[in-house]
C-alpha positions in Angstrom: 56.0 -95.1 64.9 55.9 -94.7 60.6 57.3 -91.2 59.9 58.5 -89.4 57.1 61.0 -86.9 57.6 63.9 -84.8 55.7 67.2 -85.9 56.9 69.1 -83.9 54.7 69.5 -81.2 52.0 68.8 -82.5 48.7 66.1 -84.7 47.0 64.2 -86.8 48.7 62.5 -87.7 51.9 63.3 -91.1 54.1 60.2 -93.1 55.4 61.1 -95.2 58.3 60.1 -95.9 61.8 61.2 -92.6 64.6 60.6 -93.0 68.7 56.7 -91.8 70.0 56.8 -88.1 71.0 57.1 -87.1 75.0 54.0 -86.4 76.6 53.5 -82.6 76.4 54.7 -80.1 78.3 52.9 -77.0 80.2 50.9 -75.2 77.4 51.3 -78.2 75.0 49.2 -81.3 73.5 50.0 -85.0 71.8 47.6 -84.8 68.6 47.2 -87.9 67.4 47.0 -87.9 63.3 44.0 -89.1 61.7 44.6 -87.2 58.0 47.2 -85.2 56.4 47.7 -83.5 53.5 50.5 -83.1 50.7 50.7 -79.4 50.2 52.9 -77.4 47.5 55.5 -76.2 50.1 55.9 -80.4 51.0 56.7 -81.4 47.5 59.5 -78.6 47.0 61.2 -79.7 50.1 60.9 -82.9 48.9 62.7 -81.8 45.4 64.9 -79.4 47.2 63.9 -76.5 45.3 65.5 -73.1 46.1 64.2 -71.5 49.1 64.2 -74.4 51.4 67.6 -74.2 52.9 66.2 -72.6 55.8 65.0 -76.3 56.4 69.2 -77.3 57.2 69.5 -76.3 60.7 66.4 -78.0 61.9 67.0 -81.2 60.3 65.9 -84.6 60.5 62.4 -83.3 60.8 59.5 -85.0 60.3 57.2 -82.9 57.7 53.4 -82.5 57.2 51.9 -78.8 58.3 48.1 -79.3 56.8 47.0 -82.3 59.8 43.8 -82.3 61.7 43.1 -85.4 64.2 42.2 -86.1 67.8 43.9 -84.6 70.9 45.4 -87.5 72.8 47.0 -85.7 75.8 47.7 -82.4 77.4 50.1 -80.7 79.4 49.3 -78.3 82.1 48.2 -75.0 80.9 46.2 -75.9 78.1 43.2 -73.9 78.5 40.2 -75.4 77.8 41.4 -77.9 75.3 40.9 -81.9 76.7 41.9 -85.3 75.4 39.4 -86.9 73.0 38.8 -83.3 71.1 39.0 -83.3 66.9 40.8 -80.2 66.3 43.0 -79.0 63.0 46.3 -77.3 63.6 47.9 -74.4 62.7 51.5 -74.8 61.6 52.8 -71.2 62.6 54.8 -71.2 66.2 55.3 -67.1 67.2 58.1 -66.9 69.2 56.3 -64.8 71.5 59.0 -62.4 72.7 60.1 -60.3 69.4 58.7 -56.9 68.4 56.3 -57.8 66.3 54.6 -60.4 69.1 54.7 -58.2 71.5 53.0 -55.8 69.5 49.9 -58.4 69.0 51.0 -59.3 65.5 52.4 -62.9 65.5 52.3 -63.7 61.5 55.1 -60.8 61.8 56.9 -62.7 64.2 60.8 -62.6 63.4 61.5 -66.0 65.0 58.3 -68.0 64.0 58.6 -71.7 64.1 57.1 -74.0 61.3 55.1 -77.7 62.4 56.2 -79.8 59.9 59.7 -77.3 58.1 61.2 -76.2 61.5 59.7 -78.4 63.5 58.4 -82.3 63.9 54.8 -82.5 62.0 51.9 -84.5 60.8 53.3 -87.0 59.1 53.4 -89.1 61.7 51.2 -90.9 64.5 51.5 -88.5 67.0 52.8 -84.8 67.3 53.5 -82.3 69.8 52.2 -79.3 69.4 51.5 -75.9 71.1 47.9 -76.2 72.4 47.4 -72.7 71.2 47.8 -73.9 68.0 44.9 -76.5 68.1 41.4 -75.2 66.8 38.3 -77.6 67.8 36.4 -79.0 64.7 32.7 -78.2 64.4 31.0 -81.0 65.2 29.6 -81.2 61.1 33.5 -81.5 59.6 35.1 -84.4 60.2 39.3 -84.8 60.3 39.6 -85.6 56.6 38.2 -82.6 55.8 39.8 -80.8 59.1 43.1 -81.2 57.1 42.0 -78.7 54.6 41.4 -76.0 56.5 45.5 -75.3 56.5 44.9 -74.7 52.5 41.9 -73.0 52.5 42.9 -70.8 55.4 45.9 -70.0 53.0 43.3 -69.6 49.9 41.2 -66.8 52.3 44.0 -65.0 53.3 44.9 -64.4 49.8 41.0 -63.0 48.8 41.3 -61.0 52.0 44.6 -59.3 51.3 43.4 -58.7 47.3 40.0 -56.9 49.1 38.0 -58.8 46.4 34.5 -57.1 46.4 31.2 -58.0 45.3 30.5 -58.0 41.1 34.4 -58.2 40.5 36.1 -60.5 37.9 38.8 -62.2 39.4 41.7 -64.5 37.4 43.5 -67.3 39.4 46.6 -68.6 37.9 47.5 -72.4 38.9 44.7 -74.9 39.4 46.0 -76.7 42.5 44.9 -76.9 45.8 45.9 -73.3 46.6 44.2 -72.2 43.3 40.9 -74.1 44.2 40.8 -72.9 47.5 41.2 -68.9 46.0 38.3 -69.8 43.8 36.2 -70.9 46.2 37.4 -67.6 48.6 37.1 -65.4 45.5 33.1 -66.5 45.0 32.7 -66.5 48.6 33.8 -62.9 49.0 31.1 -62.3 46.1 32.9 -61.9 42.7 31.0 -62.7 39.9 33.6 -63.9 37.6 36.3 -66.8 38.5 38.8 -67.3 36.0 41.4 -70.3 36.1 44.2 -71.1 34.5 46.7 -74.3 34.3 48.9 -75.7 31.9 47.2 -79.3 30.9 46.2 -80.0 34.4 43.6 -82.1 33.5 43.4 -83.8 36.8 43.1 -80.4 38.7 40.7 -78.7 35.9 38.2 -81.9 36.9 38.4 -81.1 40.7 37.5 -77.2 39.7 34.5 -78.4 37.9 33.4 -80.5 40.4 33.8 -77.6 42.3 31.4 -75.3 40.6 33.9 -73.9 38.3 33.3 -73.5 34.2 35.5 -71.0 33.6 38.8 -72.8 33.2 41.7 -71.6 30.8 44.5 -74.1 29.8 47.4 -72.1 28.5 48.6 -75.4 26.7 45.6 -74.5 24.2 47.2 -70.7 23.7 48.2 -67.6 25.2 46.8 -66.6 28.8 45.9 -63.2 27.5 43.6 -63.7 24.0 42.3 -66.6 26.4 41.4 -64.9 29.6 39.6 -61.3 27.3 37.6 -63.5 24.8 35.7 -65.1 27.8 35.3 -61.4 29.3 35.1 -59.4 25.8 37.9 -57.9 26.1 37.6 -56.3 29.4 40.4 -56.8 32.0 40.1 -58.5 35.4 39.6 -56.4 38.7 41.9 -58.7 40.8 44.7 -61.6 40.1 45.6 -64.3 42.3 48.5 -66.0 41.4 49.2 -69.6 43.0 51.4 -71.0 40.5 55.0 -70.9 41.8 55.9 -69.8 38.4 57.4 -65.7 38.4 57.1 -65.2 34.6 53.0 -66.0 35.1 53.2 -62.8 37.3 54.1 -60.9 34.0 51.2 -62.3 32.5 48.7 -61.9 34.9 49.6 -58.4 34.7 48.7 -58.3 31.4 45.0 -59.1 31.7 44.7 -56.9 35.0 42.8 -53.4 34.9 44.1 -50.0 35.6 45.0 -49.8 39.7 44.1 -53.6 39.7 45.3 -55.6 42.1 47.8 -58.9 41.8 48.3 -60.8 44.8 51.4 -63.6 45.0 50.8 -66.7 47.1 52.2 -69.1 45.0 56.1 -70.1 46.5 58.8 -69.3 43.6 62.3 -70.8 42.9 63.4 -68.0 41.0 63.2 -64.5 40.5 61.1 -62.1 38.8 61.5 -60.2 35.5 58.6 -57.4 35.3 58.0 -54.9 33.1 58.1 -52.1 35.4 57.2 -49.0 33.4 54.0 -50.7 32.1 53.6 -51.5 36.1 53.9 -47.8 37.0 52.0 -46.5 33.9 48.7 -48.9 34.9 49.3 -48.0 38.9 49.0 -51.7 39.5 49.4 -53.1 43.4 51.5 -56.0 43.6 50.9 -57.7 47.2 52.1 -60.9 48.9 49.7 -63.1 50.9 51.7 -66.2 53.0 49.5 -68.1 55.4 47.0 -67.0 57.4 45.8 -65.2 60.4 43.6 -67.0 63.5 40.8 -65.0 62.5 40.8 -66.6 58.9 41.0 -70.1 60.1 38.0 -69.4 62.1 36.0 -68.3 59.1 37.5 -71.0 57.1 36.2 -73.3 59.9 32.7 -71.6 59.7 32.8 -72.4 56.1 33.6 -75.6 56.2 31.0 -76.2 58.9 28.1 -74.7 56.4 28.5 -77.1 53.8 31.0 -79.2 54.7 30.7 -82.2 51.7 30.8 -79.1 49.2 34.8 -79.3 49.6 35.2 -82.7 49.7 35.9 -83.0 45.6 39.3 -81.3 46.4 40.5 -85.0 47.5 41.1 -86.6 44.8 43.6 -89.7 47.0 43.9 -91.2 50.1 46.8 -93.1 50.7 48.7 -95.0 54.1 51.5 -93.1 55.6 53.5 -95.8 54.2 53.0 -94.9 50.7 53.1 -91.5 51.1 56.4 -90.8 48.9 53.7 -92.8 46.4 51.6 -89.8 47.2 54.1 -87.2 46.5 55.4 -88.5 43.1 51.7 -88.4 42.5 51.5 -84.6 43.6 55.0 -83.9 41.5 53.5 -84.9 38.4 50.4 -83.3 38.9 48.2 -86.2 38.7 46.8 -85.6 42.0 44.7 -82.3 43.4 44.6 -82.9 47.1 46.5 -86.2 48.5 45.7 -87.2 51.8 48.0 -89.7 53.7 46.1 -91.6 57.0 49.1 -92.5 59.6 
């Protein structure tokens, strides 16, 4: 079968043909693909960015963690799950045996295997996965769509850790799929106010609108700060969500954010952070850290999606064969591209 996997530290990725997967073993499944997305985390792999030498020991590995299809096989032990089920996938693997699992909490998992970094994923014909892992599709969201809930699961975990409330003004910095899907959390949660920024992301600024959005700020046009307080007259924002992989934006966020606001990272960086820590301490700002998501926020992502399913489907913006798919990430690298969806 068509794969594309990371063979080896530096740029790149090799498309080629790889042997089918083994039927699954007790407590697993055979998914087969339909759609899978190119997400952030993909394309700096792809560069070999800093922070993805993790990636070395588990290599070749075939890559793709946001993937929804149709469950072609199980293993014994599966629970209720059954062949012929559309289901989206969770890319988090808790080891089950460290402190933190056997306390109940398996995002704190010390061991946690990655589908698609650690582990074989999505882009491919057919994966193994954990059948704990799968999550049914409501019958109203089809597997394109399936494929976002990885993202937008992301996107709600960020809003939930920020506690945005109802009435607030909230400022989310990068206009990408992570940003859109903060957005859309932000409104859902009930602020009032959705601020985003990009840097002559044209593209992405379209995909916002279509989304609902108006408030857009391009920091290509002039400073984040006189931008973001001339739309709000000069008052600050309650809450900043920052999905741009960029640390110096984290400074600037900061700048716009109210006394005891709240910032929340959930944008990957290469590089470290400068901050201004006096002004930090003297405004009693919380700076918090949101990376993937619990079960319980893929089923209310789910929920979401099942409500008004077509209202997400602007976040697509290409669909592409497997085989173009390093097509598909050039297209994601030069930011021509909100959501690019690859069909094995």
């Amino acid at each position: 079968m068509l794969t594309l996997r990371k063979t080896a530290a530096g740029f790149g990725l090799d498309l080629g043909e790889a042997p089918e997967p083994e039927a699954p073993g007790p407590g697993g499944a055979l998914v087969r693909v339909e759609h899978v997305g190119i997400c952030g985390s993909d394309v700096h792999a792809y560069e070999w960015t800093e922070g993805y030498g993790f990636m070395v020991p588990h290599l070749p590995v075939v890559m793709g963690h946001e993937f929804a299809g149709v469950v072609a096989a199980v293993g014994p032990g599966a629970g209720a799950l059954a062949p012929g089920q559309r289901v989206a996938v969770m890319p988090g693997i808790p080891c089950g045996q460290c402190a933190a699992c056997r306390r109940g909490d398996p995002r704190g998992c010390t061991r946690r295997a990655t589908i698609g970094l650690t582990v074989d994923g999505g882009f491919a014909r057919h994966v193994r996965v954990p059948a704990a892992n799968c999550l049914p599709l409501p019958d109203a969201v089809d597997t394109e769509l399936g494929a976002l809930a990885e993202p937008l699961a992301v996107g709600c975990e960020g809003v939930i850790t920020a506690g945005i409330g109802l009435g607030e003004t909230v400022l989310v910095m990068g206009p990408g799929t992570i940003g859109q899907a903060l957005a859309i959390m932000a409104r859902a949660a009930g602020a009032t106010r959705v601020i985003i920024s990009g840097r002559a992301d044209g593209p992405r600024f379209d995909v916002l609108r279509a989304l609902g959005f108006e408030d857009i700020v391009d920091v290509a046009e002039g400073p984040l700060g006189a931008q973001v307080l001339a739309r709000t007259g000069g008052a600050p924002v309650d809450a900043v969500l920052e999905a741009t992989g960029v640390p110096a934006t984290i400074q600037e966020g900061l700048g716009v954010l109210r006394k005891e606001g709240r910032l929340v990272a959930v944008g990957i960086h290469s590089a470290p952070l400068t901050l201004a820590l006096t002004d930090f301490v003297r405004m009693r700002h919380r700076l918090l850290a949101s990376h993937g998501a619990a079960r319980g926020t893929w089923d209310r992502v789910l929920a979401l999606l099942a409500r008004h399913p077509e209202g997400f489907r602007p976040m697509i913006t290409h669909r592409l064969p497997l085989a173009r798919g390093i097509e598909g990430f050039e297209l994601a690298r030069q930011r021509a591209a909100s959501k690019v969806m690859l069909r094995p």
